[in-house]
C-alpha positions in Angstrom: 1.1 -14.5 4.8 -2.2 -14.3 2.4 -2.0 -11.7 -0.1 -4.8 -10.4 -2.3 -3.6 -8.5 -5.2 -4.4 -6.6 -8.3 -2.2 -6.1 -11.6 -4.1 -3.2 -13.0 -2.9 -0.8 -9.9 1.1 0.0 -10.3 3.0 1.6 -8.1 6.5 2.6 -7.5 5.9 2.7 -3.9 8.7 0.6 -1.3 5.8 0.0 1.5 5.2 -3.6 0.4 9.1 -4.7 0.2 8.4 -7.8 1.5 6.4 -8.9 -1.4 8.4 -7.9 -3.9 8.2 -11.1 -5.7 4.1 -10.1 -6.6 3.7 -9.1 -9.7 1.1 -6.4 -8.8 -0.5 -4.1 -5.8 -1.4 -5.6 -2.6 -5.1 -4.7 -1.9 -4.7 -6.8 1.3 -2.8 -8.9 3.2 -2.3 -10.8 6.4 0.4 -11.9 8.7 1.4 -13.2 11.8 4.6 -12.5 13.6 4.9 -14.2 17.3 2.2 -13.1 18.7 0.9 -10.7 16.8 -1.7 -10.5 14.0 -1.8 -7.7 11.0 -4.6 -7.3 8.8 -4.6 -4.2 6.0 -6.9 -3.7 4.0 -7.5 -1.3 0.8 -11.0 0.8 1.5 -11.3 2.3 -1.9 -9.2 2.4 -5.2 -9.6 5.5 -7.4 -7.8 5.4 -10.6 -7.3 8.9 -10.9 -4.0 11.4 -11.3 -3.6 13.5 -7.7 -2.4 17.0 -8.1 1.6 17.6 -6.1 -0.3 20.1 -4.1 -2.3 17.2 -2.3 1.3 16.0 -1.3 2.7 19.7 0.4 3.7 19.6 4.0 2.8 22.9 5.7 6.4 24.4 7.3 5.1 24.5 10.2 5.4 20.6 10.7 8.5 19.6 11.6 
C-alpha cells in the first residue's frame, strides 16, 4: 500500500481503518488485493465548518 497523508486535516471518521497506525488524513492511497487495483484520491480539501443541514436525509429515502 502507498499512502499520502496530511496532519493538518483530522478527522474522526472510521473509513480509513486500515491505516490506523497514520498519524494524519489520507489524501490518497493505493492498493492491490489479488487481482485487483484501488486508487483514491482526494479532489479538493476545504477547511471550512459544513452546516448539519448539508448532512439531512430526505424521508423519502429509505
Amino acid at each position: 500500500m502507498i499512502v499520502w497523508y496530511t496532519d493538518k486535516v483530522n478527522s474522526k471518521g472510521s473509513w480509513y481503518f486500515q491505516m490506523s497506525e497514520i498519524k494524519g488524513f489520507p489524501l490518497e492511497f493505493s492498493m492491490r488485493t489479488g487481482e485487483m487495483s484501488v486508487r483514491m484520491s482526494a479532489k479538493e480539501v476545504r477547511l471550512e465548518e459544513i452546516k448539519d443541514a448539508e448532512f439531512k436525509v430526505s424521508p423519502s429515502i429509505k
